[in-house]
LODREN-60543 format. One record per residue (C-alpha): residue number from 1; residue in one letter; chain; x, y, z. Coordinates in steps of 0.2 Angstrom, whole numbers. Example, Ala and Ser with C-alpha at 12.3 -4.5 7.8 and 13.67 -1.06 7.14 Angstrom:
2
 num residu chaine     x     y     z
   1      A      A    62   -22    39
   2      S      A    68    -5    36
***
This chain:
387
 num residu chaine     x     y     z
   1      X      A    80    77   374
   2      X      A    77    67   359
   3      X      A    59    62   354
   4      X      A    56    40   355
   5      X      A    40    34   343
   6      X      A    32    19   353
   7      X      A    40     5   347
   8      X      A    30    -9   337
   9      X      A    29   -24   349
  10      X      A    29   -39   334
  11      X      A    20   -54   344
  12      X      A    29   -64   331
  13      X      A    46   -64   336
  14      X      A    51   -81   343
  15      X      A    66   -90   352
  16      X      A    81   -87   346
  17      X      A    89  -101   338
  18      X      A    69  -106   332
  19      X      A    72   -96   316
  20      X      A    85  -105   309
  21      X      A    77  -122   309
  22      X      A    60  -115   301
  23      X      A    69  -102   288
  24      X      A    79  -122   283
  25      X      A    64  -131   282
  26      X      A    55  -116   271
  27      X      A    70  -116   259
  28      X      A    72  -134   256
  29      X      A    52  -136   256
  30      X      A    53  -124   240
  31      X      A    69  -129   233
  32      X      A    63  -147   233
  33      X      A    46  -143   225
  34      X      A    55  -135   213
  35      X      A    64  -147   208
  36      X      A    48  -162   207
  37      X      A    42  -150   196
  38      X      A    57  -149   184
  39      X      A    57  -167   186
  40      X      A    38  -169   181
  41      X      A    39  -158   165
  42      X      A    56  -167   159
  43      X      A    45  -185   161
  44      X      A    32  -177   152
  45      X      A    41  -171   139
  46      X      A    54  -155   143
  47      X      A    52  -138   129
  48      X      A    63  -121   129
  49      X      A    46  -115   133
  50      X      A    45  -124   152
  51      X      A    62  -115   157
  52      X      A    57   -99   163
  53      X      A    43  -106   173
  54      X      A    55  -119   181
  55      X      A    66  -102   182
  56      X      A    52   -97   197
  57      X      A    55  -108   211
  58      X      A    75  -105   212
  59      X      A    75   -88   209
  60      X      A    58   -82   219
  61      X      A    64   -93   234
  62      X      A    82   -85   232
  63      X      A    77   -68   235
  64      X      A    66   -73   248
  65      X      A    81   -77   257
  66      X      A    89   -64   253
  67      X      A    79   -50   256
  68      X      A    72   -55   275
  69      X      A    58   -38   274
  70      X      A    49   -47   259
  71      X      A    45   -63   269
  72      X      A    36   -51   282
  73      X      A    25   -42   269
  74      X      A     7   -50   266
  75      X      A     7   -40   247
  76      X      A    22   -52   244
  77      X      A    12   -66   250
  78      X      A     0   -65   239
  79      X      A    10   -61   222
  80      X      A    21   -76   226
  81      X      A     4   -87   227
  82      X      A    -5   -79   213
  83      X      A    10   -81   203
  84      X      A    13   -98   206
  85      X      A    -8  -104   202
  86      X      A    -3   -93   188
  87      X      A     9  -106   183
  88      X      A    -5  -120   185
  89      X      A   -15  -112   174
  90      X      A    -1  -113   161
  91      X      A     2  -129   163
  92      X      A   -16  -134   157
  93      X      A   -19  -146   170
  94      X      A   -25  -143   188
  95      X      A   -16  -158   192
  96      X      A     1  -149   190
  97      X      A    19  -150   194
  98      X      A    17  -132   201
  99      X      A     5  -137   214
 100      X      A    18  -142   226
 101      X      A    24  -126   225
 102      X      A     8  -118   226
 103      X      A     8  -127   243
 104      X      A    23  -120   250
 105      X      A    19  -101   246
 106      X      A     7  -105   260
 107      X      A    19  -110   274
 108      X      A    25   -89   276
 109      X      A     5   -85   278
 110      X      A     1   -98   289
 111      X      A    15   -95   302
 112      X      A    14   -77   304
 113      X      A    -4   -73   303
 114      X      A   -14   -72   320
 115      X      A   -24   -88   325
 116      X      A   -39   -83   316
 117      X      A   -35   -76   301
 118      X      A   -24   -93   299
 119      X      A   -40  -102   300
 120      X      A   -48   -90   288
 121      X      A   -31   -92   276
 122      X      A   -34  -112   277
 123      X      A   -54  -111   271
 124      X      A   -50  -100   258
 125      X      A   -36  -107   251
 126      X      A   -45  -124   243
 127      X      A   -58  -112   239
 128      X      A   -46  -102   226
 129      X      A   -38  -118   219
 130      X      A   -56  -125   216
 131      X      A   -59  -110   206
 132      X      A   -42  -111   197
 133      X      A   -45  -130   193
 134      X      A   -63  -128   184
 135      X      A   -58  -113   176
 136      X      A   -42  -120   170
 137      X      A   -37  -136   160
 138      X      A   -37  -150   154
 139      X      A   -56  -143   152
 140      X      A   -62  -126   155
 141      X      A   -76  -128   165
 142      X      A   -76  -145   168
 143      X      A   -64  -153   181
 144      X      A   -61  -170   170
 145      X      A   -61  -179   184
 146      X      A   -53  -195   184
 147      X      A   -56  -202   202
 148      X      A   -65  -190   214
 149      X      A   -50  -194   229
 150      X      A   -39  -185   218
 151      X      A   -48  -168   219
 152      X      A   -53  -172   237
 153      X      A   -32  -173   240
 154      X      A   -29  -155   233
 155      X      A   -42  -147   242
 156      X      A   -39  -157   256
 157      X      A   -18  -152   258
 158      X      A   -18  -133   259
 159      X      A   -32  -135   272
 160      X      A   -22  -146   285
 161      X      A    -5  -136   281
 162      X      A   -11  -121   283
 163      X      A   -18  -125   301
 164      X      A    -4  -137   304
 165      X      A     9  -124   302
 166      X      A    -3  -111   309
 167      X      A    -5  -123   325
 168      X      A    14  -127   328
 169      X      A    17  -108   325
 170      X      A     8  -101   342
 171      X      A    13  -114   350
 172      X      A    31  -111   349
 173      X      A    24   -91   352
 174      X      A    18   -97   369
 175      X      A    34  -105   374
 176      X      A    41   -90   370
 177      X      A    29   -79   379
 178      X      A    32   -93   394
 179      X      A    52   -93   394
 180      X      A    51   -73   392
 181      X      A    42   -74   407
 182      X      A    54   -86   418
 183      X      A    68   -76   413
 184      X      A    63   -60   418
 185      X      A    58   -69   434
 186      X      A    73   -74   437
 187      X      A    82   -57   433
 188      X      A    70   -50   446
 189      X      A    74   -62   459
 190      X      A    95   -58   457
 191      X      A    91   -39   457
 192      X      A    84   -41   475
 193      X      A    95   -52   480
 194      X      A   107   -40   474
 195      X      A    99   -27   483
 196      X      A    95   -34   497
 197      X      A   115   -38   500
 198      X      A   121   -18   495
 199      X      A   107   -12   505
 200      X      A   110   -23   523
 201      X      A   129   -27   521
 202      X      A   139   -12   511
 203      X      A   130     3   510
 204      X      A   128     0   532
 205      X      A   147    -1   531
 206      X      A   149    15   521
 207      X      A   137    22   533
 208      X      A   150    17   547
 209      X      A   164    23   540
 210      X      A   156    42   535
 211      X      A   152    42   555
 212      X      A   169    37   560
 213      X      A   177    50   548
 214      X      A   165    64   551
 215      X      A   170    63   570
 216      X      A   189    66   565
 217      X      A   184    84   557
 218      X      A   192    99   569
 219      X      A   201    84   577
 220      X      A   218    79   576
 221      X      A   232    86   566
 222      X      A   228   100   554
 223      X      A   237    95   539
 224      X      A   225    79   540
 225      X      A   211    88   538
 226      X      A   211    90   520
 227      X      A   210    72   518
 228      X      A   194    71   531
 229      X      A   185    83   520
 230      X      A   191    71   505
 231      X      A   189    55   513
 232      X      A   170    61   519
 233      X      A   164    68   499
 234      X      A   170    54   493
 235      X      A   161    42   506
 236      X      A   144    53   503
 237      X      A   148    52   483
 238      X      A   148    34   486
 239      X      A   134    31   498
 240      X      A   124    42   483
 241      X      A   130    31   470
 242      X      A   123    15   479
 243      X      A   108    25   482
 244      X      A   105    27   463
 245      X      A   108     8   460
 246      X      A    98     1   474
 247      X      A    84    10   464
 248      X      A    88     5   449
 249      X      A    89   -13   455
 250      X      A    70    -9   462
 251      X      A    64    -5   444
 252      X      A    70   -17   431
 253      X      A    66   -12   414
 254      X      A    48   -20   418
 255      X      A    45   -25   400
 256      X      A    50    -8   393
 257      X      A    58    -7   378
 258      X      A    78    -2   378
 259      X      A    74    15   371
 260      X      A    61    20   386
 261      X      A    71    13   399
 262      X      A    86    23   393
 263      X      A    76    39   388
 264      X      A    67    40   408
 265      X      A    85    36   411
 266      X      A    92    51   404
 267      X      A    78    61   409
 268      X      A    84    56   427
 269      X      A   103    64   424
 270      X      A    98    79   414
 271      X      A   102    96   425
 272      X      A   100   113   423
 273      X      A   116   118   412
 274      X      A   121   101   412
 275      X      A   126    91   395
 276      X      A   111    88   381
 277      X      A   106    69   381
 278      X      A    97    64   367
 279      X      A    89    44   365
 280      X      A    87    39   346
 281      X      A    81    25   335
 282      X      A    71     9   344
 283      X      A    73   -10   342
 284      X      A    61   -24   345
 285      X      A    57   -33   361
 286      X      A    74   -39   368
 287      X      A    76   -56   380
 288      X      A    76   -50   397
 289      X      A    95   -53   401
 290      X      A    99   -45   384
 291      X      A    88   -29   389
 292      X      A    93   -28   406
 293      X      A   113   -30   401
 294      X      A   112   -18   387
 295      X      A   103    -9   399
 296      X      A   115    -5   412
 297      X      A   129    -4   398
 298      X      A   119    13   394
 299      X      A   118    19   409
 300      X      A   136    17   414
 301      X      A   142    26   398
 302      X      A   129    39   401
 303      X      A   135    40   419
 304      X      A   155    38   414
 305      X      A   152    52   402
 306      X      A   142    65   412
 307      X      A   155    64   426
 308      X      A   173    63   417
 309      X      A   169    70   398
 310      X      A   165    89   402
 311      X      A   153    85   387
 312      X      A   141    99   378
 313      X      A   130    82   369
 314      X      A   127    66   371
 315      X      A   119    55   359
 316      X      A   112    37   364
 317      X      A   106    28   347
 318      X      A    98    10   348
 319      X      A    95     2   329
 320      X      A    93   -14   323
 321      X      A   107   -22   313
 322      X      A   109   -35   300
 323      X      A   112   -48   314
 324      X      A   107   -42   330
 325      X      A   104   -24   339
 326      X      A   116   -11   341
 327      X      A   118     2   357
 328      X      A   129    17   354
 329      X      A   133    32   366
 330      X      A   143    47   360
 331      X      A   149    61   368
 332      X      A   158    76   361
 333      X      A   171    79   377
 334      X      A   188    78   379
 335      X      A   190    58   376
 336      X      A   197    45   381
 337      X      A   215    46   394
 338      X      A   228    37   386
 339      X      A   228    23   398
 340      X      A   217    15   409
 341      X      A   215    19   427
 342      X      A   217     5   438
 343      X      A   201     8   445
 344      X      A   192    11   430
 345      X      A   180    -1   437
 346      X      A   164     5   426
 347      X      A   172     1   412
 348      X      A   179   -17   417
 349      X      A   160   -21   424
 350      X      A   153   -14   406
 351      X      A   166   -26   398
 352      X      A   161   -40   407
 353      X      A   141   -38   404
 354      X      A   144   -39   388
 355      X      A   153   -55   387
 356      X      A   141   -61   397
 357      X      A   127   -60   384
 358      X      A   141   -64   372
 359      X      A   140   -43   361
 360      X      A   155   -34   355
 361      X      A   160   -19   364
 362      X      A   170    -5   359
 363      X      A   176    10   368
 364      X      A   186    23   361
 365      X      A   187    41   351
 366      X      A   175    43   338
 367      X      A   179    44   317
 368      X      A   188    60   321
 369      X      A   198    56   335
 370      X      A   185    68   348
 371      X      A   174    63   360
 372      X      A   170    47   368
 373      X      A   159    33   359
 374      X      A   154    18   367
 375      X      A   149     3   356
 376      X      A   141   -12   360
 377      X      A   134   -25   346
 378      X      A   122   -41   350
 379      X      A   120   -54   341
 380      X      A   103   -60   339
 381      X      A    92   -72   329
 382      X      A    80   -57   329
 383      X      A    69   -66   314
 384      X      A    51   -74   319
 385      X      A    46   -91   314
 386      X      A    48   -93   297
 387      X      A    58   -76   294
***
C-alpha cells in the first residue's frame, strides 16, 4: 500500500474565481508604477544610464507572472523590496519615481501573511524607508525636507496598504472558510437524503425480491434452477453493493483530503491475494463538491478494476497540475472490451460526475496499449489571493 505524507493545508487558498481579479490588479498596479516612473525620469531629464533601472518593473513583474511558485516565497518578497529601495537610493532622492513601486512590492506580503505578522509588515515598513530616506539623498543624513506633509505621506502609505490589503485579504479567507462550510453542508444533507431513499425504498425492494426467489430453490422446473441460484447471487451481490454505498453515503470525505479518503479507501478493498493498490502524490484542499465527485470517481475505477481487470497493481496518483488537480487510476489487466456494455452503468455515472464539476475524463489503455487508466482532470483557480 502506498505511503501519503500529510498534506500542507494552505489557509490561504481562496474562492475560485477570486484569484484572477487580485493577480489583475497586482499586475497593472506594477505595470502602472512602472511606467510613472519611466514617465518621471524622462520629465526630469531621461540618460542611457536610467534604462536598466526602468528595465525592473516590466521584467521583475513579468516573471512574477510567470513563474506562480515565486509569488509564494517570502525570500522573493524581500529581494524584490530591497531591490527596488535599492533603486531609490540610486536615484538620489527619497522622494523617487521608484517609490510607487516600492509600494507595490508590499501588496504580495500583505495578502498572504497571517493577520499579525501583516500588522508587523505594516510597522516596519515606514520604518525601513525612514532609514533609506536619511541615509540616502538629496543629503545623507539629512532629510532636506521641504514641507514636513511630504514625509508624513510616504511614511504614512505603506502603513495603510499593508493593513488595507492585509484586511481585505482575511476577509475574503472568511468567506471562503463560510462558503466551504455551506457547501459541504449541503453535500451532507443530499448524501442522506440519498441514503435515506436506497436505504427505505430500494434496498427493501431487493430484499423482497431475494425472498421471493430463495423460495423457488428445489421448486419448480429443474432446468430453472440454474437461473434461481443466478438470479439469487446476483441479488445478494447487489444488496452488498448498496451495503457499501449506503456507508459511504454515511462517511463523506469529512474534510479529508482526496489522497486519505482514497487511501482508507483502498485499504477497505485490499484482500488477501487480492491486487496491490497503491495511493500516490497529494493535492490541496479541494471544494466539497470537487472532493466528493472526484471522490467517487476513484472509487468507482477502483471498484470497476478490482472486479473486471484480473489486475496484479493498481496505482491511484492524485498531483496538482498547471490549471487544476488531476486523479489517475491504472491497472495493469486485461483492458478495456472493444465496446461498451449497455449496462456499463459505473462508467456512464463516472462520466456524468465529471461533467458535473465540469473535468475532463478519460478512459482507455494506457501508452502501451495494456491495462486500464482512468483520467480525470479539474480545472481550478487553485491560486490564493494574489497568486
Amino acid at each position: 500500500m502506498g505511503r501519503v505524507r500529510p498534506t500542507w493545508l494552505n489557509r490561504h487558498h481562496l474562492l475560485s474565481g477570486q484569484a484572477r481579479p487580485w493577480l489583475t490588479l497586482y499586475v497593472v498596479a506594477r505595470l502602472g508604477a512602472s511606467a510613472l516612473a519611466a514617465a518621471l525620469v524622462v520629465w526630469d531629464g531621461f540618460e542611457l544610464a536610467d534604462l536598466p533601472l526602468l528595465m525592473y518593473g516590466p521584467l521583475s513583474t513579468a516573471l512574477l507572472l510567470a513563474l506562480p511558485r515565486l509569488r509564494t516565497m517570502p525570500a522573493v518578497w524581500l529581494a524584490d523590496a530591497s531591490a527596488v529601495l535599492a533603486l531609490v537610493l540610486l536615484s538620489d532622492d527619497w522622494r523617487s519615481p521608484y517609490y510607487p513601486l516600492w509600494l507595490t512590492t508590499l501588496a504580495l506580503p500583505a495578502v498572504r501573511l497571517p493577520p499579525r505578522q501583516a500588522v508587523a509588515l505594516a510597522l516596519l515598513a515606514p520604518l525601513v524607508f525612514f532609514v533609506v530616506a536619511f541615509v540616502g539623498g538629496p543629503s545623507p543624513g539629512d532629510l532636506n525636507l521641504v514641507s514636513s506633509e511630504t514625509l508624513a505621506i510616504h511614511l504614512v502609505l505603506p502603513l495603510g496598504l499593508v493593513l488595507g490589503l492585509a484586511y481585505a485579504a482575511e476577509v475574503l479567507r472568511q468567506l471562503l472558510a463560510e462558503r466551504r462550510r455551506g457547501e459541504q453542508l449541503a453535500v451532507e444533507r443530499e448524501r442522506r437524503r440519498i441514503a435515506w431513499e436506497l436505504h427505505d425504498s430500494a434496498k427493501q425492494r431487493i430484499h423482497a425480491a431475494h425472498l421471493l426467489i430463495s423460495s423457488l430453490r428445489g421448486h419448480g422446473e429443474p432446468a430453472i434452477q440454474p437461473l434461481v441460484e443466478r438470479a439469487v447471487v446476483e441479488l445478494e451481490s447487489a444488496s452488498a453493493d448498496m451495503d457499501t454505498s449506503l456507508a459511504e453515503l454515511r462517511s463523506p470525505l469529512q474534510g479529508r483530503p482526496l489522497q486519505e479518503a482514497l487511501l482508507d479507501r483502498a485499504r477497505e478493498l485490499t484482500t488477501d491475494g487480492g491486487p496491490r493498490i497503491a495511493i500516490h502524490g497529494q493535492v490541496p484542499p479541494l471544494p466539497p463538491l470537487v472532493a466528493a465527485h472526484a471522490y467517487r470517481i476513484g472509487c468507482e475505477a477502483l471498484t470497476n478494476a478490482l472486479r473486471h481487470a484480473n489486475a496484479s497493481t493498481i496505482d491511484v496518483t492524485v498531483e496538482e497540475i498547471s490549471d487544476g488537480v488531476r486523479l489517475r487510476v491504472h491497472d495493469d489487466g486485461r483492458g478495456m472490451p472493444t465496446r461498451r456494455r449497455s449496462d456499463a452503468s459505473g462508467l456512464f455515472t463516472m462520466e456524468s460526475r465529471a461533467a458535473s464539476i465540469g473535468a475532463r475524463l478519460q478512459i482507455g489503455a494506457d501508452a502501451r496499449g495494456r491495462g486500464t487508466v482512468v483520467l480525470l482532470e479539474v480545472p481550478l483557480d487553485k491560486e490564493m489571493t494574489i497568486a
